[in-house]
N, C-alpha and C positions, 0 to 999 in steps of 0.2 A: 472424575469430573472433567468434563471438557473446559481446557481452557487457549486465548489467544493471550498473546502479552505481545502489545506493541513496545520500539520504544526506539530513537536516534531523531524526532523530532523536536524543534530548536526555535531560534530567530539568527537570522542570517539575513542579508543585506542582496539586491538584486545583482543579478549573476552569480550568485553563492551556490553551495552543494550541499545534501543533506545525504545520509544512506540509512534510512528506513529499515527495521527490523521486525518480522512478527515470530516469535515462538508458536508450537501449539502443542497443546499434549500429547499430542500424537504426529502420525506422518499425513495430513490428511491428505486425499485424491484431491481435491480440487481449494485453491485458494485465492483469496485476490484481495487486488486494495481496490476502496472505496476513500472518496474524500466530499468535507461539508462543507460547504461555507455558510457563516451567518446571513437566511433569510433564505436559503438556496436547498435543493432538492440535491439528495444524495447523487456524485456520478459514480461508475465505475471506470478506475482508470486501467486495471489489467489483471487479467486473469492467469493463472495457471492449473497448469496439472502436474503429476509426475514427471509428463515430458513433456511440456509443453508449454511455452509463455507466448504470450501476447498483451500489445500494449493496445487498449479501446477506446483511450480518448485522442482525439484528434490534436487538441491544442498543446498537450505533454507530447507526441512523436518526437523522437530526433531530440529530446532532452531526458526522455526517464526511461529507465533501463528494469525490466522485472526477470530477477532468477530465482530458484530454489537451491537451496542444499539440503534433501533430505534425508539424506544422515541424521542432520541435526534438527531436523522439522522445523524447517525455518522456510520462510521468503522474504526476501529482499527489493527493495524498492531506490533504484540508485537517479537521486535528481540533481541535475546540473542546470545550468542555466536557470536558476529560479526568479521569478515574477511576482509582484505580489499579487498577481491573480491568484496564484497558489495555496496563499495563503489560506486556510483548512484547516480542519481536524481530519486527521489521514486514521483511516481506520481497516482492518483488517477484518477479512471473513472467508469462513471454510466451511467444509462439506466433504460427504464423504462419493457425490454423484458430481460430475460437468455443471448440471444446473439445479444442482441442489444444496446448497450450504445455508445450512441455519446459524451457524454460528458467527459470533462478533466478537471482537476485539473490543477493550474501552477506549478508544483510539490515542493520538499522538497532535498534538500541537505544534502542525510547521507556521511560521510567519515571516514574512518576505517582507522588507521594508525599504525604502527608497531613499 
């Protein structure tokens, strides 16, 4: 059974840090966070691969950090400087192709408060 397990989201205060965890049952090829906010369309803020991370949203650059360890089939989502823009349900997804993941996470509740 495929599964995602997020979990290291929180409430923390503006310029706080949070570090983001997703398990998956496996090692998958390709993974990334997405995040919601109430009323708002899914973004995606970074993808990876086995070798390969990148961050896609413009407004997180130079404050959130995306790696893998798959060893432990995990990715990580490392945020600093948090905003309450931020604030989201951060949610995890994977696949076993680049542009292909079906799978989700039930995601993580970060909230940024001022």
């Amino acid at each position: 059974q495929v599964q995602l397990v997020e979990s290291g989201g929180g409430s923390v205060q503006v310029g706080g840090s949070l570090r983001l965890s997703c398990v998956g049952s496996k090692n998958f090829y390709s993974m990334a966070w997405y995040r919601q906010s109430s009323g708002n369309e899914r973004e995606l803020i970074a993808s990876t691969t086995w070798s390969q991370t990148q961050i896609e949203l413009d407004s997180v650059k130079g404050r959130f950090t995306v790696s893998r360890d798959n060893p432990k089939k995990t990715m990580f989502l490392q945020m600093n400087s948090l905003e309450p823009e931020d604030t989201a349900v951060y949610l995890c997804n994977a696949g076993d192709a680049s542009h292909w993941r079906p799978y989700w996470g039930q995601g993580t509740q970060v909230t940024v408060s001022s």
